[in-house]
C-alpha positions as CSV (number, residue, x, y, z in Angstrom):
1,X,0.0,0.0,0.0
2,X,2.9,2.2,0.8
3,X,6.1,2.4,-0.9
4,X,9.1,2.7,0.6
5,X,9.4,6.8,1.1
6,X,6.3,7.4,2.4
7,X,6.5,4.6,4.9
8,X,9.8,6.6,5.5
9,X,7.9,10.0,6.2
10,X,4.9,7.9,8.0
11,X,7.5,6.6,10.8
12,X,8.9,9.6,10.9
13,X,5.3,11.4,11.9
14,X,4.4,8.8,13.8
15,X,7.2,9.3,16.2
16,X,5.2,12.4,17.5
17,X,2.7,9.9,19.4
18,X,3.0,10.2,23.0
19,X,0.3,8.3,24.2
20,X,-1.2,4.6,23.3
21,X,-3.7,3.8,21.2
22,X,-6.3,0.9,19.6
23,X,-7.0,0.4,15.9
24,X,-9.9,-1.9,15.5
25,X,-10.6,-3.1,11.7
26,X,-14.0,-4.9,10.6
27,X,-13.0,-6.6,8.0
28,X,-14.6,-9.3,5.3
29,X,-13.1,-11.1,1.9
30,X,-13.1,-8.1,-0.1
31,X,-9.9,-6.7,-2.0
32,X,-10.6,-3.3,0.0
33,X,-10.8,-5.2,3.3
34,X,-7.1,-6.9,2.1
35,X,-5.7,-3.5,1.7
36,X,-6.9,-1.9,5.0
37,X,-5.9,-4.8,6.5
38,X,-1.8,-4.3,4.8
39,X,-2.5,-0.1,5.7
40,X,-3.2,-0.7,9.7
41,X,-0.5,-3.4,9.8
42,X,2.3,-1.2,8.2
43,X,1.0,1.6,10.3
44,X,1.3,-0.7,13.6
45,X,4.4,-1.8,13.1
46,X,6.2,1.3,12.8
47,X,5.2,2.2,16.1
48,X,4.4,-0.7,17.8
49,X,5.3,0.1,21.3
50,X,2.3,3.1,21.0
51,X,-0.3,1.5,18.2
52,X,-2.0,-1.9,18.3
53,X,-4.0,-3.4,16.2
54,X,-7.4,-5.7,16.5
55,X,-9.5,-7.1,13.1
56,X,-12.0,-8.7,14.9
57,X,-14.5,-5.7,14.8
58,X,-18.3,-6.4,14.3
59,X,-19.2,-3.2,12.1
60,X,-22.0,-3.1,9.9
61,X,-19.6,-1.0,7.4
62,X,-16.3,-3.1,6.0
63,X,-14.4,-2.6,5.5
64,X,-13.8,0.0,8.5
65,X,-11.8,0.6,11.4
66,X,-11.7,3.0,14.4
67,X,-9.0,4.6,16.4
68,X,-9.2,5.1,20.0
69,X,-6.7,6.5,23.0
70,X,-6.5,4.2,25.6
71,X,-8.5,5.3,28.7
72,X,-10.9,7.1,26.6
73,X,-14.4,6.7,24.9
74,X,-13.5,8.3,21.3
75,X,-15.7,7.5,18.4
76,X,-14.0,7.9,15.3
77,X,-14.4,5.7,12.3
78,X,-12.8,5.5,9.0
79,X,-15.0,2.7,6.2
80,X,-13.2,2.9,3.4
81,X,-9.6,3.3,2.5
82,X,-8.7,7.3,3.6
83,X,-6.0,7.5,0.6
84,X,-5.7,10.4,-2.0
85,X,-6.2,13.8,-0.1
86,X,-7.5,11.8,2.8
87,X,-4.3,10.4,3.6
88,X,-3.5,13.6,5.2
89,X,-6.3,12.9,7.2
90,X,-5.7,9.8,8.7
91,X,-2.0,10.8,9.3
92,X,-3.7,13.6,11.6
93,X,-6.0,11.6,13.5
94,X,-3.2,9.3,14.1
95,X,-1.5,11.9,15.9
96,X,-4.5,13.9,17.0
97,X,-5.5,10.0,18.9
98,X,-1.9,9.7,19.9
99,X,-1.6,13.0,22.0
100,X,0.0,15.2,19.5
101,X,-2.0,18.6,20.0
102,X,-3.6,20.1,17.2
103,X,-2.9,23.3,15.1
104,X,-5.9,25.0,16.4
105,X,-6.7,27.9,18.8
106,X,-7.0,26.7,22.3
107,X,-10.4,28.9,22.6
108,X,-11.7,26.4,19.6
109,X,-10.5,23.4,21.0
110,X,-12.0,24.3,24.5
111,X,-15.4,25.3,22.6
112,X,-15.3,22.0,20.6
113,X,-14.8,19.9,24.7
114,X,-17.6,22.3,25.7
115,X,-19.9,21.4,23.2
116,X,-23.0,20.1,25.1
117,X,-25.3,17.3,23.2
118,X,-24.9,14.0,21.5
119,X,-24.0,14.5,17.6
120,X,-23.4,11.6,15.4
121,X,-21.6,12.6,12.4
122,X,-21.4,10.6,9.0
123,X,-19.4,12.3,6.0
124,X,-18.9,10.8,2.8
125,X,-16.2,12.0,0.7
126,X,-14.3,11.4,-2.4
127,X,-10.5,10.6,-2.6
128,X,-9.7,13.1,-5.4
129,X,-11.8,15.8,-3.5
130,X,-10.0,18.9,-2.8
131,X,-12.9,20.5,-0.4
132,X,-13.1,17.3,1.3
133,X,-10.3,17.0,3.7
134,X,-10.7,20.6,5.9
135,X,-14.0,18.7,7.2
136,X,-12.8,15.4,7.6
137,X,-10.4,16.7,9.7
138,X,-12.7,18.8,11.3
139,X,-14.9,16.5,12.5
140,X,-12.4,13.5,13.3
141,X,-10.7,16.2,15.6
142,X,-14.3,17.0,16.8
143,X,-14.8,13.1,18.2
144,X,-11.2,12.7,19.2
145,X,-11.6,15.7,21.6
146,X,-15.3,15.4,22.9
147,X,-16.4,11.8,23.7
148,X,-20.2,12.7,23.2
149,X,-18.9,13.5,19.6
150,X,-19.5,10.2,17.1
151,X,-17.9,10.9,13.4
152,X,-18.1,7.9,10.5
153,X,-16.0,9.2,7.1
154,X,-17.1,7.3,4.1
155,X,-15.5,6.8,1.7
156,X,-18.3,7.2,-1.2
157,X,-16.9,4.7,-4.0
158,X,-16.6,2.1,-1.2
159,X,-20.3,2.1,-0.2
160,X,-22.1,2.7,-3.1
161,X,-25.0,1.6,-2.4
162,X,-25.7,4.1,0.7
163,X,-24.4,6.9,-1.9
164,X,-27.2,5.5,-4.2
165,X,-30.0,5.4,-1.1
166,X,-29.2,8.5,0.3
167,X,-28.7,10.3,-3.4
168,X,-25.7,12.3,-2.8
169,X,-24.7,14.0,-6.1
170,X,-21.7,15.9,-4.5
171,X,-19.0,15.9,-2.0
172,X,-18.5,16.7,0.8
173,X,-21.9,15.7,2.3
174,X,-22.7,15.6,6.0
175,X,-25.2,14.2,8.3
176,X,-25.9,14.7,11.5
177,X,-28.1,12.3,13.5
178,X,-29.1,10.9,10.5
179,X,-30.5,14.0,9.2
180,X,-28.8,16.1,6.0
181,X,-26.6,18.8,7.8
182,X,-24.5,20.6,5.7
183,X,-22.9,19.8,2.4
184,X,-19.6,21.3,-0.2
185,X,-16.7,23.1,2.4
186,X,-16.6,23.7,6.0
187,X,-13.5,24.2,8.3
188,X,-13.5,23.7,11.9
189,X,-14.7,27.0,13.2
190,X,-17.5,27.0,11.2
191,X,-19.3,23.8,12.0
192,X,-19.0,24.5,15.6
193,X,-20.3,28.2,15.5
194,X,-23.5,26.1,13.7
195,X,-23.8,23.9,17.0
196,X,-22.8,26.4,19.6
197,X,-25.3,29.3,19.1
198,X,-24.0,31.9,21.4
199,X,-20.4,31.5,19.5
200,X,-21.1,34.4,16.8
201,X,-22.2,36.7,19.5
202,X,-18.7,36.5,21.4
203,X,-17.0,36.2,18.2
204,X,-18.1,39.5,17.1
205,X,-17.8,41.4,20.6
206,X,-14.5,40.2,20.2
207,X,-13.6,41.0,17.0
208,X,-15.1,44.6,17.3
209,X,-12.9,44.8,20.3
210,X,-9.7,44.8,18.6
211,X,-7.5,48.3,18.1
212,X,-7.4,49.6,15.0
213,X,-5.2,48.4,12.3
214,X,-2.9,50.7,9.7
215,X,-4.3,48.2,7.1
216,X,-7.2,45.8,7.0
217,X,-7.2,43.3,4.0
218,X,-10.3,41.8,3.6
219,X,-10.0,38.7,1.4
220,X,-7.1,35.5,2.3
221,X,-6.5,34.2,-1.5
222,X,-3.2,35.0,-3.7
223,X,-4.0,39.0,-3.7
224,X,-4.7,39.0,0.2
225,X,-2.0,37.0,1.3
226,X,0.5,39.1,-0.6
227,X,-1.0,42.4,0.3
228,X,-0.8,41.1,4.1
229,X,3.1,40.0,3.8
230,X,4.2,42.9,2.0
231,X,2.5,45.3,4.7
232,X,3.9,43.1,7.5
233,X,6.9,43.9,6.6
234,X,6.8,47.4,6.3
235,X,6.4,47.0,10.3
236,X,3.0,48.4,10.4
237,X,-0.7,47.0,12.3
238,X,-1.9,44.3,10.1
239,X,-5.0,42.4,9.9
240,X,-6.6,39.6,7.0
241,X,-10.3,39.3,7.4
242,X,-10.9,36.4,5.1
243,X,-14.0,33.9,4.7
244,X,-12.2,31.2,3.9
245,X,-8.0,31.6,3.3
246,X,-6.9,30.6,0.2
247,X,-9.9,31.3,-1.5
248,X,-10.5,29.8,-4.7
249,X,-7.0,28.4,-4.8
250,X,-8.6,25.9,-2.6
251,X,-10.8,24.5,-5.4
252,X,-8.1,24.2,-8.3
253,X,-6.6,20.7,-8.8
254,X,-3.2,21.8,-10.3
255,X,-1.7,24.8,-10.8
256,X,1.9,24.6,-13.5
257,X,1.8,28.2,-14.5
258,X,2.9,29.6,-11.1
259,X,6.2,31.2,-11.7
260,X,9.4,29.1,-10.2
261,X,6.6,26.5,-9.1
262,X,6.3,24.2,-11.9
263,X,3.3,22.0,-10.1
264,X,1.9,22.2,-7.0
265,X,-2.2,21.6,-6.2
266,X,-4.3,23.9,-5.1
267,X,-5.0,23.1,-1.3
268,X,-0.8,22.9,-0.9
269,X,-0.9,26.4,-2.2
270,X,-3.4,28.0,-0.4
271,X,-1.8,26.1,2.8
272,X,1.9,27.6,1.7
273,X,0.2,31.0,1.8
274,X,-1.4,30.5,4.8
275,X,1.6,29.5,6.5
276,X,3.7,32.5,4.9
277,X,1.4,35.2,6.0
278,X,1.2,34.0,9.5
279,X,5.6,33.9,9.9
280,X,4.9,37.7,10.1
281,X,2.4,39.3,13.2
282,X,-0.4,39.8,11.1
283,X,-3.6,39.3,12.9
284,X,-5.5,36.4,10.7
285,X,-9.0,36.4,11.5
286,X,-10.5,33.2,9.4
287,X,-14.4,32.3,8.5
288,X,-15.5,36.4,8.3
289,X,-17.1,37.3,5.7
290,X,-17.9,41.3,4.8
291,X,-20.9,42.9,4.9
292,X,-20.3,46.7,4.7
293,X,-17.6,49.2,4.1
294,X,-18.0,52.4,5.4
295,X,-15.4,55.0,4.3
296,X,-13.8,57.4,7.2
297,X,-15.7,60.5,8.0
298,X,-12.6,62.8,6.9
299,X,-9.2,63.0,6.1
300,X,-7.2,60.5,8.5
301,X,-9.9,58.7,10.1
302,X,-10.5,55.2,10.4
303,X,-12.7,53.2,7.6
304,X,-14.7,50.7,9.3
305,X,-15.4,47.4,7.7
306,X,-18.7,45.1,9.3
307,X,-19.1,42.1,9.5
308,X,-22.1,39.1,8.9
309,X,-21.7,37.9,12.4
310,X,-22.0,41.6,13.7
311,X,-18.6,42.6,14.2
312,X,-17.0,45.9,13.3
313,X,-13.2,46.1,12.2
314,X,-11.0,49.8,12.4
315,X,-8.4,50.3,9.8
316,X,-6.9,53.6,8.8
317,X,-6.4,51.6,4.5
318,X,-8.7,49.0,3.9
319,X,-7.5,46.3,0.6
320,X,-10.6,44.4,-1.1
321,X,-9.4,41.3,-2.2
322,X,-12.6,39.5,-1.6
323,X,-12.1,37.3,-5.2
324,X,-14.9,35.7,-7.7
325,X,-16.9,33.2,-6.8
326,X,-18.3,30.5,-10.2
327,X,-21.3,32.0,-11.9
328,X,-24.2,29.8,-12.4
329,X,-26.9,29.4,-14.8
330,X,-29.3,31.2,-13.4
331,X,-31.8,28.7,-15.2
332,X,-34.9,27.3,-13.4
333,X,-33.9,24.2,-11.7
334,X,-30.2,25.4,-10.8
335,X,-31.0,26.2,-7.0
336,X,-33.3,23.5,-6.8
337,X,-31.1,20.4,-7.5
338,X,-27.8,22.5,-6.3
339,X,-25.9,19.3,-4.6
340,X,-28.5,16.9,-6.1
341,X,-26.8,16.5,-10.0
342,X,-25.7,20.4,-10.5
343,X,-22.3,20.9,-9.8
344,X,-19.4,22.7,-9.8
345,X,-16.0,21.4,-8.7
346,X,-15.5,17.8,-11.7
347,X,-12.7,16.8,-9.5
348,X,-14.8,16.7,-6.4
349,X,-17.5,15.3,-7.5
350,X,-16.6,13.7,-10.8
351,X,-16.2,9.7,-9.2
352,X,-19.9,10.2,-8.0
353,X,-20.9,9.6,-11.7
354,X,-18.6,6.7,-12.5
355,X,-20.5,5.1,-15.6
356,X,-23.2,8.2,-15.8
357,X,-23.9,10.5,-18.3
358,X,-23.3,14.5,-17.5
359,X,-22.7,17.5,-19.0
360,X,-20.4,19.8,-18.8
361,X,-21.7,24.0,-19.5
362,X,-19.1,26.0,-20.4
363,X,-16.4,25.8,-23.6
364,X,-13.5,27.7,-22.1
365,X,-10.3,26.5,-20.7
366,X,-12.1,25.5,-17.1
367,X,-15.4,23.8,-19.1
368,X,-12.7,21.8,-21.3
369,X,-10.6,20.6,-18.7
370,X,-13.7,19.9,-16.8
371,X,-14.8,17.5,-19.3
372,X,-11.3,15.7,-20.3
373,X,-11.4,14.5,-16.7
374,X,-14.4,13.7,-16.4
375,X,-14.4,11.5,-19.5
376,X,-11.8,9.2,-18.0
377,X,-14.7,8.4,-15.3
378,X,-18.0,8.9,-16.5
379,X,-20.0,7.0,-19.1
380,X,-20.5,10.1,-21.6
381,X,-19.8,13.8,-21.4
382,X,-21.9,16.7,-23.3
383,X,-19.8,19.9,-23.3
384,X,-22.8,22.9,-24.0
385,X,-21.2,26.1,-25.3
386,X,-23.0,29.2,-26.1
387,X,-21.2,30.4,-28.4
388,X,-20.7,29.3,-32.2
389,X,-17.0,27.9,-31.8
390,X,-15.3,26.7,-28.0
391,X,-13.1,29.2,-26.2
392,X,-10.5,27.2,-24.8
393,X,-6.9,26.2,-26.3
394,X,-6.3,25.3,-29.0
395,X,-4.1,21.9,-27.7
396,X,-7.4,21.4,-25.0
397,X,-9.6,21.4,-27.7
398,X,-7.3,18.6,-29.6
399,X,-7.3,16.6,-26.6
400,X,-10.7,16.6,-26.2
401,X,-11.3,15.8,-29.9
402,X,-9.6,12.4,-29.1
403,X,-11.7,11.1,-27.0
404,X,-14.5,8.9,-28.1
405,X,-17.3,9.6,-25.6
406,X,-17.3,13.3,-25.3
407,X,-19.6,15.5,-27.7
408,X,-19.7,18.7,-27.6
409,X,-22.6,21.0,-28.9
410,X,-22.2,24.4,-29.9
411,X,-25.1,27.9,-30.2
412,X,-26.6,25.8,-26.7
413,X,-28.2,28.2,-24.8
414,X,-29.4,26.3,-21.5
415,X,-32.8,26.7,-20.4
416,X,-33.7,24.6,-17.4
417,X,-32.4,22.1,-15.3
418,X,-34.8,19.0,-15.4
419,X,-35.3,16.6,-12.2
420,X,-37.7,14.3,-10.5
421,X,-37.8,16.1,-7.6
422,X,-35.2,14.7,-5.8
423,X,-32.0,14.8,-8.3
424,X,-31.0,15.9,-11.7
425,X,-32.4,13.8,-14.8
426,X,-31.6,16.1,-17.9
427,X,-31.0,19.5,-19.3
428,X,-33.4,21.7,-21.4
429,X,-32.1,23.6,-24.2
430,X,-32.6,25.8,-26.9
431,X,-30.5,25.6,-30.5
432,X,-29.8,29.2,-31.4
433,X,-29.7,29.0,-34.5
434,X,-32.9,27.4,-35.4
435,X,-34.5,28.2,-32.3
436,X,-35.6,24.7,-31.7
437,X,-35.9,23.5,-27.9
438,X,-34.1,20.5,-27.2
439,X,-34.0,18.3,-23.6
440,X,-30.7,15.3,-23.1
441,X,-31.2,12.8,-20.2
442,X,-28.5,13.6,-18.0
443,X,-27.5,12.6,-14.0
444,X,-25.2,15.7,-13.6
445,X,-23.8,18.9,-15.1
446,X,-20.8,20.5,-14.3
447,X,-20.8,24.3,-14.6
448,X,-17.8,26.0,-15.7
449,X,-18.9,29.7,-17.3
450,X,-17.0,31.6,-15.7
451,X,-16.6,33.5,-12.6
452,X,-18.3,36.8,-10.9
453,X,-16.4,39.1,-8.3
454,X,-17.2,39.3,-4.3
455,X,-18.5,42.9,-4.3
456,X,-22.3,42.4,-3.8
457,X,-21.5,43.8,-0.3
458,X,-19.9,47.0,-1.9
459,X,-22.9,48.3,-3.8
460,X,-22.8,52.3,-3.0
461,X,-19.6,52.5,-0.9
462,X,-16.9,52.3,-3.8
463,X,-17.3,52.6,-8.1
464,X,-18.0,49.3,-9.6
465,X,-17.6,48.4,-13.1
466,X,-21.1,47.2,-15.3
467,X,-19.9,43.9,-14.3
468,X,-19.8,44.5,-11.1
469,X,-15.8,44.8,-10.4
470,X,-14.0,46.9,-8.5
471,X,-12.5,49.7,-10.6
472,X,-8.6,50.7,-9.5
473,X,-5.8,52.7,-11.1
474,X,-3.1,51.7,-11.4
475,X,-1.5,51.6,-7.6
476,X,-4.6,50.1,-7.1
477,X,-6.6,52.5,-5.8
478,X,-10.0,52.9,-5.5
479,X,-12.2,56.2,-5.8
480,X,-12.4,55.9,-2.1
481,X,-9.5,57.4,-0.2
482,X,-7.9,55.1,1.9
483,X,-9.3,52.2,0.3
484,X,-7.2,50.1,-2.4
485,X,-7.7,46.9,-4.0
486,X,-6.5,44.0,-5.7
487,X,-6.8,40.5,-7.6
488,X,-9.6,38.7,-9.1
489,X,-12.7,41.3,-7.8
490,X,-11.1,44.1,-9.6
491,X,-10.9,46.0,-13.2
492,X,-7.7,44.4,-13.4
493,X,-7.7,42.5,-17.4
494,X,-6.7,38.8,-16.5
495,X,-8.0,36.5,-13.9
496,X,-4.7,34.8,-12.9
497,X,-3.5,34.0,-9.6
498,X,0.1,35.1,-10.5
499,X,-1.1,38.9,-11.2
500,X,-3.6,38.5,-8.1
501,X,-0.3,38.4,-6.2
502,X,1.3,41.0,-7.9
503,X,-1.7,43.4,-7.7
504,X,-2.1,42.4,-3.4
505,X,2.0,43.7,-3.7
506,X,1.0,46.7,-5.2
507,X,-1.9,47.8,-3.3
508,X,-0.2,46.6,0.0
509,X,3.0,49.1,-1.2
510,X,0.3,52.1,-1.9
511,X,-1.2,51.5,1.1
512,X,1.8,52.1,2.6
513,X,2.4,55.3,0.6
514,X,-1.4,56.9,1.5
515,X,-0.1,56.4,5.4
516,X,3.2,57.7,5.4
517,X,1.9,61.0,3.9
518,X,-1.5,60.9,6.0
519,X,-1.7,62.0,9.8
520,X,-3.1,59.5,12.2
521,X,-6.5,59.8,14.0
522,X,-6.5,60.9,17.5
């Protein structure tokens, strides 16, 4: 199961266990079973005086296995082989079970052991799902730490047949107590302020207690995180408020055009930029998203930025890097089967329609990479594009040419997503050049048309472009002073995250400038 290396780098993790603990396999005749059963046992023996090992567990799921401290009444359990992106996963709950502490805020983990209630947590993931490990480890940390905290991670492609009963279209999906709790990206944070009611209260008393910063960013992708390093080090009060760091770095499989990086993936990025930004004492306030800017009442004073928990942040700059989010359809249907056969990451949930037929909306690079992949796993792929010719390049379009069971149909404009109530069955279309409606049976489509910027919240408070972006000069200034901005939610001519961190640079650096030849409030 593991070669050599990685058994190498597993040992070496492993050494950080400091206190015993169980590993207890239900197992059958399956091939999977035989595999978990080789995975546990390599993972026993290299720390054998700390790990043991049992296969004579009774659980309805196998293959499966738990982990569990000695001494304690944990409730974590892994069916399916947690490989792929979830090996990270498992590596952490090995240490998590074995004592090592976690990476996490004490005041979390102490709100996480506080947690009052019985909650019995299934997730089913994918192995190739990018959004999938931040709440697999969430929740694995959540049942190692609180005893009246149950969480089961699924494997989806292992236990088909609950992914067919329960009709999960995308990943990841959680239940809780057996009832549909949340599905797609969660950190930490985020599914305990959904438990613990009273925790976005104290969050935003606290956050609107904090002193004033020289400059706020609000946004944590590419453009953020270089804004926030490059002010950092000009030794002045810095703060990221950022929904979700990273941003939509998080949801990109690889990334080869990143200059001196020739391939990393997308969560390893947003990680390494994560990391970077906090090796300098810049306040990083995670999970807040904006809800209002309100510019300074005169020369000098502080521009307040509020938040959707409540919470009011003081800076004398402010930097929007608040990114694009995927635009959608906005067909009938669209909302309504959202999770149930619509979707929008194919590397996500692309292994959820092994032998299926979908359809991919979009011709541009992201629609035509979207639809290579997927035609590796699926049964047939449909590529709808507007337009009379695809967008993408030109050696995408050659691949995808090759392969035998994509088609692609061109002047499509979609008109409604079709369903039976309960998932996606098809797509309604209309030919535009004859006008003709047409429908194709489908179980999912993939929508790749593009993206729209994060500035909803900024209607009337700075100039926005007719499509909504944020319009800068060229120090990346807005018509507000005091206020700059950068990356992917600006004028700024190509979406790349390369120039995202070149523009966060900039605005950071002019930032700088406005303060230097500012006076301070009183």
């Amino acid at each position: 199961m593991l070669d050599d290396q990685l058994k190498s780098q597993l040992a070496a993790y492993l050494e950080r266990v400091t206190q015993p603990f169980e590993m207890v396999a239900s197992l059958d005749d399956s091939e999977t079973s035989a595999q978990m059963r080789e995975l546990l046992t390599t993972i026993q023996q290299l720390r054998s005086d700390m790990i043991t090992l049992r296969t004579d567990g009774q659980d309805a799921r196998k293959p499966s296995f738990t982990l569990q401290r000695v001494g304690t009444q944990t409730q974590l359990r892994f069916a399916g082989l947690p490989l792929g992106h979830e090996f990270t996963s498992l590596v952490l709950a090995l240490l998590w079970t074995g004592g090592h502490p976690p990476k996490f805020e004490q005041d979390l983990l102490d709100q996480v052991k506080a947690l009052d209630g019985d909650y019995d947590f299934e997730v089913y993931m994918s192995l190739s799902c990018n959004s999938c490990p931040d709440v697999v480890q969430a929740l694995s940390l959540m049942a190692i730490l609180n005893p009246r905290i149950k969480t089961t991670v699924i494997e989806g492609s292992a236990f088909q047949d609950e992914v067919t009963a329960r009709e999960i279209m995308a990943v990841p999906m959680v239940y809780l107590n057996g009832q549909e709790f949340a599905a797609g990206h969660m950190e930490l944070a985020k599914i305990v302020a959904k438990l613990d009611t009273g925790a976005a209260a104290r969050e935003a008393d606290k956050l609107s207690a904090k002193d004033a910063f020289d400059v706020l960013i609000v946004g944590g992708g590419p453009a953020g995180a270089a804004a926030a390093v490059y002010a950092a080090r000009k030794g002045i009060r810095t703060g990221v408020a950022a929904e979700r760091f990273g941003g939509q770095v998080n949801d990109t499989l690889d990334i080869d055009n990143y200059i001196a990086i020739p391939h990393t993936e997308g969560p390893q990025f947003a990680a390494a930029l994560e990391r970077h930004v906090r090796d300098y004492e810049v306040d990083v306030m995670n999970l807040q998203r904006a809800k209002a800017l309100r510019p300074a009442a005169g020369p000098g004073g502080l521009i307040e930025v509020e938040l959707d928990n409540g919470g009011v942040l003081k800076a004398r700059t402010v930097i929007l890097s608040t990114g694009a989010r995927w635009r959608n359809m906005n067909v009938p249907g669209e909302d309504k089967y959202r999770t149930k056969g619509v979707a929008y990451c194919p590397h996500c949930d692309g292994p959820l329609y092994k032998g299926k037929r979908v359809a991919v909306i979009g011709g541009g690079n992201s629609g035509v990479e979207a639809a290579i992949d997927l035609a590796g796993i699926v049964e047939h792929v449909t590529v709808f594009e507007f337009m009379p010719q695809l967008k993408a390049d030109a050696v995408l379009q050659k691949k995808l040419a090759s392969l035998p069971n994509v088609e692609v149909i061109l002047n499509a404009q979609s008109t409604e997503v079709l369903g039976d109530g309960s998932k996606v069955t098809g797509l309604a279309y209309k030919d535009r050049d004859s006008g003709e409606a047409r429908q194709v049976e489908l179980a999912g489509i993939f929508v790749q048309i593009g993206l729209l910027p994060n500035t909803d919240w900024l209607k009337g408070s700075v100039e926005l472009s007719t499509f909504g972006e944020i319009v800068i000069d060229a120090k990346g200034q807005t018509n507000v002073p005091g206020v700059f901005a950068a990356g992917d939610c600006t004028t700024v001519p190509y979406k790349q995250i390369v120039i995202a961190a070149g523009a966060g640079a900039t605005a950071a650096l002019s930032a700088f400038d406005h303060l230097i030849r500012t006076s301070a409030p009183q």
